[in-house]
BAFI-3210 file (N, C-alpha, C; in Angstrom, 3 decimals, decimal comma, padded with zeros to 6 digits):
// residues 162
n [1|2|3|4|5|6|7|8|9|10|11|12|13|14|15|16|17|18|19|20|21|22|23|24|25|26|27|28|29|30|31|32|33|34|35|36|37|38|39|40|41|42|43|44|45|46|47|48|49|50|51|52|53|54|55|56|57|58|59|60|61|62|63|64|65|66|67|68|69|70|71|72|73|74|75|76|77|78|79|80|81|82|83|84|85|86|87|88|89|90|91|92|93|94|95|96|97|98|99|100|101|102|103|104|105|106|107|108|109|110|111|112|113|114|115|116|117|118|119|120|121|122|123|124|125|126|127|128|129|130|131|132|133|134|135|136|137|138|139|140|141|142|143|144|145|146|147|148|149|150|151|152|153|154|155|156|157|158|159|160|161|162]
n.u [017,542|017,468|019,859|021,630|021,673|022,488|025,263|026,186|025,924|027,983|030,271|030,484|030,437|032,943|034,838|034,658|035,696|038,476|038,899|039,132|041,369|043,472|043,626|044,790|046,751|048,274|048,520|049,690|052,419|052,270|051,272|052,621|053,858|051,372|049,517|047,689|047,442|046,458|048,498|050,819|051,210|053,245|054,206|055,746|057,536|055,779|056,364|058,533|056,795|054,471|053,685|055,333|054,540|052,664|052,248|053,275|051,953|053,350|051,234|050,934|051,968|054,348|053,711|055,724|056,335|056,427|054,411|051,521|049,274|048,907|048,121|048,320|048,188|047,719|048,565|047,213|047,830|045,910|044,628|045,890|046,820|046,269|047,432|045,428|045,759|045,908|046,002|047,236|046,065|043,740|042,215|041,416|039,785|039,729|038,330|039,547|039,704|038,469|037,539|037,834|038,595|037,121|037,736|036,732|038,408|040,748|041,337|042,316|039,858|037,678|035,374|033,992|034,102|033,654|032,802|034,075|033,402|034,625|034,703|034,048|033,789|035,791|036,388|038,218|038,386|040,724|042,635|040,898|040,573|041,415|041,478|042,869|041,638|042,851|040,528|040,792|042,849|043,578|042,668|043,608|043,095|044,475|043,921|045,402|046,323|050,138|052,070|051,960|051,217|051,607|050,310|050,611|048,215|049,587|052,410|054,412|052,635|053,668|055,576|058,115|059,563|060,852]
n.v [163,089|165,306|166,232|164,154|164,125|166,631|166,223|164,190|165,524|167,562|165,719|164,005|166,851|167,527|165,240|165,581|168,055|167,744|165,425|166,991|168,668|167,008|165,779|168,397|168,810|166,849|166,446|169,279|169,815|168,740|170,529|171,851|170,216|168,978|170,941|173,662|177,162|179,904|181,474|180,269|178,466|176,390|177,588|177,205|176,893|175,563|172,186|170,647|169,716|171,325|174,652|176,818|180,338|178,919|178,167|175,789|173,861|171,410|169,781|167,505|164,131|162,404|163,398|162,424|159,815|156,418|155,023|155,527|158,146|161,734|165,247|168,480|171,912|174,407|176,632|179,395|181,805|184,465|183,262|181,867|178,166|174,867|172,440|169,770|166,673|163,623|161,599|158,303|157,423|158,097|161,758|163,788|167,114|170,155|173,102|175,659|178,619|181,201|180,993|177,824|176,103|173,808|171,595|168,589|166,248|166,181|168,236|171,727|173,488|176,430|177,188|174,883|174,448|173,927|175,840|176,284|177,654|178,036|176,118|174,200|170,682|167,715|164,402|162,878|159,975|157,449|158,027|159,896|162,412|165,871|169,257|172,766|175,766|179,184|181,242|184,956|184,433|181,730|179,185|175,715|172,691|169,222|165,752|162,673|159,158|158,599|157,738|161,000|161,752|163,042|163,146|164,169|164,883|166,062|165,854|168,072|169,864|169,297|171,003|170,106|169,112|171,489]
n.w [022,061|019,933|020,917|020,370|017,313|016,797|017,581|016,097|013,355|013,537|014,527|011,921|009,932|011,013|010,218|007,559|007,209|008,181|006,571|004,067|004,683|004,752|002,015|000,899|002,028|001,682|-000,979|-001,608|-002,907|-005,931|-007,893|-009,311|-011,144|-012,749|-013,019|-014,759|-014,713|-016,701|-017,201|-016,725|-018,135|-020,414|-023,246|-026,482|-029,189|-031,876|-032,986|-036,263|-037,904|-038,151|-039,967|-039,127|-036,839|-034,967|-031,473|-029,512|-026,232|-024,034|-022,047|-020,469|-020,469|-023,195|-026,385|-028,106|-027,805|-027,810|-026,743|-024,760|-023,162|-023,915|-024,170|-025,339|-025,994|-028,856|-030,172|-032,106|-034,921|-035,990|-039,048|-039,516|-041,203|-041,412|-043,582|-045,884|-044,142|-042,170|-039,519|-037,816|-035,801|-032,756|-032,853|-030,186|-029,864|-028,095|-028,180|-027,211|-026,843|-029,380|-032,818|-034,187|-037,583|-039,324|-042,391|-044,176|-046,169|-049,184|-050,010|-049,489|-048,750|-048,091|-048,503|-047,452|-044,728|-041,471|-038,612|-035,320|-032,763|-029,201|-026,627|-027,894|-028,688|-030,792|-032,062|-034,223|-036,206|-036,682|-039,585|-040,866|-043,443|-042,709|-042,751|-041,501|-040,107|-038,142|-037,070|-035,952|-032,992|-032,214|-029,803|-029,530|-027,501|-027,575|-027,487|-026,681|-027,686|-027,493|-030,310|-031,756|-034,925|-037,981|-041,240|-044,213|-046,856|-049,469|-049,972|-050,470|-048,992|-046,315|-043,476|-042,385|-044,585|-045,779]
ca.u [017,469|018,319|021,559|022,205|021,453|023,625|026,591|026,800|025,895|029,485|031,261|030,196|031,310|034,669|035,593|034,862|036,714|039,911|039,507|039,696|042,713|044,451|044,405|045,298|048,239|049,366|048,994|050,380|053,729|052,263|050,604|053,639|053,886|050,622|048,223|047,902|046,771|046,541|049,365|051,692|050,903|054,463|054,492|057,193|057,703|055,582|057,250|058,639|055,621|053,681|053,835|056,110|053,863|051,920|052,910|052,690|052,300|052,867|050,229|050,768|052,858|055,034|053,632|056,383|056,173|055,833|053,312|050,829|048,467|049,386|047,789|048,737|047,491|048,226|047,797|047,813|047,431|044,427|044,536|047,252|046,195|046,898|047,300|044,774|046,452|045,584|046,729|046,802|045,534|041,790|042,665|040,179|039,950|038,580|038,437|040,159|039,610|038,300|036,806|038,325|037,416|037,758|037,386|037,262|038,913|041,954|041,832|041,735|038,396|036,884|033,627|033,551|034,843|032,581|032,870|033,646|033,666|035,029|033,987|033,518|034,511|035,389|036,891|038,578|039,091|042,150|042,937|040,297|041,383|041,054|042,152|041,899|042,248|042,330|039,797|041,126|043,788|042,633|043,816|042,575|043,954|044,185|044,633|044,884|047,235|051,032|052,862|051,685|051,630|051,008|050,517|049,932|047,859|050,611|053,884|054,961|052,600|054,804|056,559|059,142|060,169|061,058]
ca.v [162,754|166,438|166,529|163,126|164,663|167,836|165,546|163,307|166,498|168,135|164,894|164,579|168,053|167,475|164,249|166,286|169,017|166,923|164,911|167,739|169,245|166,271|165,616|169,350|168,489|165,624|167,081|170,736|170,037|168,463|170,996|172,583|169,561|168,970|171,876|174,569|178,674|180,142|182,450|179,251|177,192|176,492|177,907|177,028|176,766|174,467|171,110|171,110|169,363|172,212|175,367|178,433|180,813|178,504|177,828|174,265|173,313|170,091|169,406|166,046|163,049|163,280|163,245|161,583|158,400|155,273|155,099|156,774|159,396|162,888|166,461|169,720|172,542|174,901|178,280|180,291|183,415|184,794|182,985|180,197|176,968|173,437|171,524|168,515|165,815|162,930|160,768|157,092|157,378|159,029|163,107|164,258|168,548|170,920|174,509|176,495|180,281|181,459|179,921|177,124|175,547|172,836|170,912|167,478|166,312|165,992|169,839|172,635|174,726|177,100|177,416|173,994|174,119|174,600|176,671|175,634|178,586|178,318|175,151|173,054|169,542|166,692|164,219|162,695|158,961|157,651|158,528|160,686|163,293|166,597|170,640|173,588|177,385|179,986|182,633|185,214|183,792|180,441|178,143|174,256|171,002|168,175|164,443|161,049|157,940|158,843|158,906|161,970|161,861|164,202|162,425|165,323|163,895|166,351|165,795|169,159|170,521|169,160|172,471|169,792|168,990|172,022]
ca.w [020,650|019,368|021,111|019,516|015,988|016,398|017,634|014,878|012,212|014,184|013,794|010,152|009,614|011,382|009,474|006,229|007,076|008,123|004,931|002,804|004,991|004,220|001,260|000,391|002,531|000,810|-002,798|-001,637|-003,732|-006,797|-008,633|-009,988|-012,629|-013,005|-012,710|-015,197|-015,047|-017,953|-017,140|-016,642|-019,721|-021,053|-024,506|-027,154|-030,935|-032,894|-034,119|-037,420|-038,926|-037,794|-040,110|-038,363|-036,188|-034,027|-030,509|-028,136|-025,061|-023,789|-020,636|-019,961|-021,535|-024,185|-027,917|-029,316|-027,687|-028,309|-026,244|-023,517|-023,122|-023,808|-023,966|-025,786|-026,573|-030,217|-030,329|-033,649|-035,359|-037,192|-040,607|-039,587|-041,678|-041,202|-044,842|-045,453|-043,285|-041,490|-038,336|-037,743|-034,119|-032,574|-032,123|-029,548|-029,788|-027,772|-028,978|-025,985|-027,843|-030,703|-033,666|-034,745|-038,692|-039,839|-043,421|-044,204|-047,800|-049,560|-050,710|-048,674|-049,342|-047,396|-048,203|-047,265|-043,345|-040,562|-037,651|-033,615|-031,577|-027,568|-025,951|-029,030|-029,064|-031,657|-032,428|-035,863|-036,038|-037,692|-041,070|-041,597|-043,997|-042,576|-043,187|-040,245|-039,988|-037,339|-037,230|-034,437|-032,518|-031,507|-029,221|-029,325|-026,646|-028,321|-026,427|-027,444|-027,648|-028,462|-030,571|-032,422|-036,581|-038,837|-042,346|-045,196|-048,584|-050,160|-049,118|-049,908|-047,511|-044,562|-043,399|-042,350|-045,718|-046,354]
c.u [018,033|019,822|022,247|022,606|022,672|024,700|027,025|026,475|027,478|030,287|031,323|031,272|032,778|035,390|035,591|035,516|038,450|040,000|040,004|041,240|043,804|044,963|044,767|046,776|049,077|049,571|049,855|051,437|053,522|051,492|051,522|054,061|052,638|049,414|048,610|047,124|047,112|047,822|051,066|051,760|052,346|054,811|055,790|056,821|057,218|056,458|057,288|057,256|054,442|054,272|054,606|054,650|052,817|053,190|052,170|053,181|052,006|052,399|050,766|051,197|053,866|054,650|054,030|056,967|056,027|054,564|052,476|049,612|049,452|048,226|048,461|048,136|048,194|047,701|048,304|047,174|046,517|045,126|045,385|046,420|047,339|046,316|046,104|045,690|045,429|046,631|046,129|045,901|044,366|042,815|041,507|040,356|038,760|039,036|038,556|039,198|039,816|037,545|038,099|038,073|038,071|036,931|037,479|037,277|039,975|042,487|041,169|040,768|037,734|035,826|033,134|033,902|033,286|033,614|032,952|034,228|034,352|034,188|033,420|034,298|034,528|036,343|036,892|039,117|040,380|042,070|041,536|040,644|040,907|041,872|041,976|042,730|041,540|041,610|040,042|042,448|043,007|044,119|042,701|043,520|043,265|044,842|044,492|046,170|048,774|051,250|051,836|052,309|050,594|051,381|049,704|049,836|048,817|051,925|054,619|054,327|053,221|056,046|057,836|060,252|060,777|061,963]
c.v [163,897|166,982|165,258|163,499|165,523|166,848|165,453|164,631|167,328|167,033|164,937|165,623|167,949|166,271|164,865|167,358|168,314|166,159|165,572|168,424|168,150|165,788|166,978|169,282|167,779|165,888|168,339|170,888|169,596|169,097|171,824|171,763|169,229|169,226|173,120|176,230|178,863|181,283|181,234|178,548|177,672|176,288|177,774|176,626|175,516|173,400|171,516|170,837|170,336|173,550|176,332|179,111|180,388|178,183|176,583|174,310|172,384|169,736|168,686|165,031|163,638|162,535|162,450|160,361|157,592|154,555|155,615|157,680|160,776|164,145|167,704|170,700|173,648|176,146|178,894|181,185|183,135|184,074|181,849|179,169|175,958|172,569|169,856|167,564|164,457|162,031|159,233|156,827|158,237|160,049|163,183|166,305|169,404|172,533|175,182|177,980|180,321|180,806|179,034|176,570|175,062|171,991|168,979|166,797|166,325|167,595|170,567|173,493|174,949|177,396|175,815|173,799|174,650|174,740|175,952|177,108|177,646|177,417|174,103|171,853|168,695|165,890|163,417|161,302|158,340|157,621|159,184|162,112|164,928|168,045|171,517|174,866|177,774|181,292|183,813|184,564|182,705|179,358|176,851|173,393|169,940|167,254|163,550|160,249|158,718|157,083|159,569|161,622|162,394|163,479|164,251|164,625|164,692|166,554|167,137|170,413|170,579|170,142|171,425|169,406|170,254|172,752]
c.w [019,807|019,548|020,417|017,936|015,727|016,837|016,845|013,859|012,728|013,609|012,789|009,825|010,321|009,875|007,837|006,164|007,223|006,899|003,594|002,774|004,316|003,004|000,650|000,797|001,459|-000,639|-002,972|-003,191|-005,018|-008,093|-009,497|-010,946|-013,342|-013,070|-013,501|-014,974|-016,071|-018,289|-017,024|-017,313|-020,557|-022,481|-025,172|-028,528|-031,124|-033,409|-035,539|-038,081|-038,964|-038,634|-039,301|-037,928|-035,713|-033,148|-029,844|-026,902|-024,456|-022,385|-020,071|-020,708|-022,294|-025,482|-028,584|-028,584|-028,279|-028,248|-024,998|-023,761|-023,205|-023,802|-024,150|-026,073|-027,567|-030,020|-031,913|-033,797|-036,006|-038,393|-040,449|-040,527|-041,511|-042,674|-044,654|-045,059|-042,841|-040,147|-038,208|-036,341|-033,978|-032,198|-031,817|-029,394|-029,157|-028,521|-026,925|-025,988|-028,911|-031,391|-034,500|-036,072|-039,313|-040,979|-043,263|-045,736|-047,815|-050,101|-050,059|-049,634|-048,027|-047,079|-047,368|-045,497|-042,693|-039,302|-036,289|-032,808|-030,117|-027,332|-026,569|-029,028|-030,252|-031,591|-033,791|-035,571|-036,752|-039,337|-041,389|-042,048|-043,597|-042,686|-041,432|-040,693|-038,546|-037,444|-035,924|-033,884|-031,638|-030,684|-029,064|-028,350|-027,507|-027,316|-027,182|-026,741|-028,411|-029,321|-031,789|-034,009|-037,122|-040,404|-043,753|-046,165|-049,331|-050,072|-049,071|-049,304|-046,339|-044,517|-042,672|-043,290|-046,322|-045,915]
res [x|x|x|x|x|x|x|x|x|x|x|x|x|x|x|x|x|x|x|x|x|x|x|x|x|x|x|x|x|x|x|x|x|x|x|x|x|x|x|x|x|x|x|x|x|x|x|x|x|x|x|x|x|x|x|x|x|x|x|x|x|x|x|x|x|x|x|x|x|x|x|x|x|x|x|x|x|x|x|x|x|x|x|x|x|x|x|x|x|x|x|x|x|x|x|x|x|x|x|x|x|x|x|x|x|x|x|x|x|x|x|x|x|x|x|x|x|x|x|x|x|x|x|x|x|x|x|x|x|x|x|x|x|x|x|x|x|x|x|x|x|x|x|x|x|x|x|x|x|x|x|x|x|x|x|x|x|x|x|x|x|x]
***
């Protein structure tokens, strides 16, 4: 009966070790499109609609679809701000680093934002009108449904207009 026990606890442990070999096998080559370190996260210049001195990087999908899932993440400098805006689509945000803060209104105010440190989530359903700054150098991922829009309540907030 005890040599029965340890058998099958060996087998067991074999078939779980070969299952894991395999599929490490079979994924080996695919982590080079879709697996990030933080030393590999492929940084690049903000879209126009995005103020000058933030950087993106696009995870997963592409943004400016028509349609899909995507995944980016924004990095910016101490004090960067993002004009009150809104989007027609759910943005889901996590707070990467830093404190992130964010208003909600047609006019940016400060006293009025609250605070998301490191590990803070939210999200903003569509068209709700919202502001953000970086405190620190923050970095947030944002996901959702493309395509990506950036609607500003003042048109000549949009650093693309300009």
């Amino acid at each position: 009966m005890k040599r029965s026990l340890y058998l099958i606890m060996a087998l067991a442990a074999l078939v779980c070790w070969a299952g894991q070999h395999n599929t490490a096998t079979a994924h080996a080559g695919a982590h080079g499109k879709n697996a990030f370190t933080p030393d590999t996260i492929p940084w690049g210049p903000a879209p126009p609609f995005l103020a000058p001195g933030a950087q993106l990087a696009v995870l997963e999908g592409d943004p400016t679809a028509s349609s899909g899932d995507y995944t980016v993440r924004v990095k910016m400098p101490d004090g960067y701000r993002i004009a009150p805006h809104f989007h027609p689509l759910r943005e889901n945000v996590t707070v990467i680093s830093g404190t992130f803060k964010v208003g909600m209104g047609d006019t940016f105010n400060t006293e009025k934002m609250a605070a998301f440190p490191a590990g803070s989530f939210a999200f903003l359903d569509p068209d709700m009108h919202h502001y953000a700054m970086a405190c620190g150098e923050v970095v947030v991922q944002i996901h959702g449904k493309a395509p990506v829009q950036f609607n500003y309540i003042n048109p000549q907030d949009d650093p693309s207009r300009k």
